[in-house]
Backbone bond lengths (Angstrom), bond angles and torsions (degrees), N, CA, C in turn:
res aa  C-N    CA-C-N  psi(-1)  N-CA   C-N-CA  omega(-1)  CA-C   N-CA-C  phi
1 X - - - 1.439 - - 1.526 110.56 -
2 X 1.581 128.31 -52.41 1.037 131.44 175.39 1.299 123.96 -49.24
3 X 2.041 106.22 -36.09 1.335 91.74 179.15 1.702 121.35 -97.96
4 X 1.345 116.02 10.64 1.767 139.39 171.65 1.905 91.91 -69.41
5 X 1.387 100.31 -69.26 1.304 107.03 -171.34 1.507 113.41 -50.13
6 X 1.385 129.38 -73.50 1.333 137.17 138.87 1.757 109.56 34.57
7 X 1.716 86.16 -96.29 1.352 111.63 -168.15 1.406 108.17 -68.83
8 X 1.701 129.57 -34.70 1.538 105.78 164.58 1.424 134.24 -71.02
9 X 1.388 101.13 -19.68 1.486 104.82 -177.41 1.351 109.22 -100.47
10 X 0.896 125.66 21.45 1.851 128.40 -162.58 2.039 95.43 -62.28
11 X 1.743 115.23 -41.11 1.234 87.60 -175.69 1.497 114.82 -81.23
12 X 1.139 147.51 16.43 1.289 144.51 -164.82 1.187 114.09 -129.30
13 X 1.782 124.43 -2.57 1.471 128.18 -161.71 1.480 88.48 -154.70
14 X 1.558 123.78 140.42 1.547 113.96 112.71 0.997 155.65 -107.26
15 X 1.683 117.68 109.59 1.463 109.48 -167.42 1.456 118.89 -91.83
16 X 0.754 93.61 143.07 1.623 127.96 164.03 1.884 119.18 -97.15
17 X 1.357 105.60 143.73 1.331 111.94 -170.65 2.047 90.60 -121.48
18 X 1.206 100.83 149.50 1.440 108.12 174.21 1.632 96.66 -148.40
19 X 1.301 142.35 146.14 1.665 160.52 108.84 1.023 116.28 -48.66
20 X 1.552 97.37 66.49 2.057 93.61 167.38 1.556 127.97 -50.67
21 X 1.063 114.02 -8.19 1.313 99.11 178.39 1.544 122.53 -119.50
22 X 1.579 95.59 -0.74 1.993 112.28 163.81 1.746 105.99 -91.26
23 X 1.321 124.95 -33.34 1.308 123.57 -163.23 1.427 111.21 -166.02
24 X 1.385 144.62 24.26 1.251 147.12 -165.40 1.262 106.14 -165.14
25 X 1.446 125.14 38.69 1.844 123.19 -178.67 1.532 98.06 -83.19
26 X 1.428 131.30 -29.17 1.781 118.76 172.97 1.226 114.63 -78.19
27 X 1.535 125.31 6.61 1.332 128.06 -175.33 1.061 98.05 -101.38
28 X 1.270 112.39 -42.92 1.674 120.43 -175.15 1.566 105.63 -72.53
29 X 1.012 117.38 -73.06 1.893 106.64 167.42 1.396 116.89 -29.04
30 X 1.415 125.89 -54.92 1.644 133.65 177.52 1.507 100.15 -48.73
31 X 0.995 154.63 -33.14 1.138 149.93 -118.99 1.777 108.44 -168.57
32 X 1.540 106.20 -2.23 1.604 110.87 154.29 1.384 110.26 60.93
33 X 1.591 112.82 30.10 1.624 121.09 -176.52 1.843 102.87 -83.06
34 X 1.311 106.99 123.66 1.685 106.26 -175.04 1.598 105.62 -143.10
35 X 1.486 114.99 35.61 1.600 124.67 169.34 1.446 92.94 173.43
36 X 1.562 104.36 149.46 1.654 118.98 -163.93 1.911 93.36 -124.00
37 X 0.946 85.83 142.87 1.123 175.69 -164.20 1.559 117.34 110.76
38 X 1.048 151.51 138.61 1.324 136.79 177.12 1.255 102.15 -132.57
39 X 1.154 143.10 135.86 1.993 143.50 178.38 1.488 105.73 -143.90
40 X 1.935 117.20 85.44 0.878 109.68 153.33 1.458 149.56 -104.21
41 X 0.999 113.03 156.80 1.883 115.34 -171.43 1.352 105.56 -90.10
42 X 1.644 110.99 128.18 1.379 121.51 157.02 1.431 134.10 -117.58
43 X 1.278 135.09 168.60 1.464 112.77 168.85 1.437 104.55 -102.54
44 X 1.115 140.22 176.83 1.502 151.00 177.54 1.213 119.81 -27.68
45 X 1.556 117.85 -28.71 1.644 119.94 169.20 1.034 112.09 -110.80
46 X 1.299 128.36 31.84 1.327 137.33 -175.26 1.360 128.67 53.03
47 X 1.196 119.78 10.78 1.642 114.84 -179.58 1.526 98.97 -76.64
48 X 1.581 110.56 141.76 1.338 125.74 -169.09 1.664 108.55 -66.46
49 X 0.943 122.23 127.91 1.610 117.32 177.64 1.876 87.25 -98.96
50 X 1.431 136.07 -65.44 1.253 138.69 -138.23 1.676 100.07 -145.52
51 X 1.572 96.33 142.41 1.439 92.33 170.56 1.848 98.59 -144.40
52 X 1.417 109.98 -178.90 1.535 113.81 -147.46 1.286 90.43 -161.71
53 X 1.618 154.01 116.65 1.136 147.47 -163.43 2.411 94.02 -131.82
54 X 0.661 111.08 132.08 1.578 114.96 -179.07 1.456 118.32 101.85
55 X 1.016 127.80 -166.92 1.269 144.39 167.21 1.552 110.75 -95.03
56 X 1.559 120.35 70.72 1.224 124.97 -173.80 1.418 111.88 -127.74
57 X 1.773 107.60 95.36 1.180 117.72 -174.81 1.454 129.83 -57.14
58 X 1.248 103.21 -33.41 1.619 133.42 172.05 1.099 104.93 -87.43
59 X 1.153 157.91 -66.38 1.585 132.58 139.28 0.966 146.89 4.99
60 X 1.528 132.61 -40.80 1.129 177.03 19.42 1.345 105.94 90.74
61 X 1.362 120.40 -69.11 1.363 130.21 -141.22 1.545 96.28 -124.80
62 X 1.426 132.13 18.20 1.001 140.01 165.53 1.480 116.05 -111.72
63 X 1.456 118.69 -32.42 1.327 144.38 168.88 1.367 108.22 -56.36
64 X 1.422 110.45 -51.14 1.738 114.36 -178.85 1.765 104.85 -74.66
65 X 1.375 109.03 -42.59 1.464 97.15 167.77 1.215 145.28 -91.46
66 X 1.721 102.47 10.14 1.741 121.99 142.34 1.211 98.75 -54.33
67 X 1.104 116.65 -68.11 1.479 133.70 -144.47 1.605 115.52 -58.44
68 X 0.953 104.13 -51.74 1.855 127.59 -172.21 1.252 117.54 -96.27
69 X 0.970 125.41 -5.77 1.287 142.80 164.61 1.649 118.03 91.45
């Protein structure tokens, strides 16, 4: 899913992938992640605009086109 989503939205988003729990557990605390899938939206200084908790493709792809106009 991540990488469908990814690759269609690549001009309107950049995602990034992190494994909070192999190498990203202070990202995941910073950011109050407590069930995975987690896909959150930031703006340039990172304050959270949107968040998305599951495997919710439509979720997902509605968030980025809140988001981006």
């Amino acid at each position: 899913m991540w990488e469908q989503l990814s690759s269609q939205y690549r001009s309107k988003a950049d995602f990034q992938k992190l494994n909070a729990e192999e190498d990203g557990q202070a990202q995941a605390q910073k950011f109050g992640v407590s069930g995975y899938p987690t896909f959150i939206f930031t703006d340039s200084t990172g304050k959270v605009l949107q968040r998305v908790t599951g495997p919710n493709a439509d979720g997902i792809a509605q968030a980025i086109k809140d988001l981006a106009g």
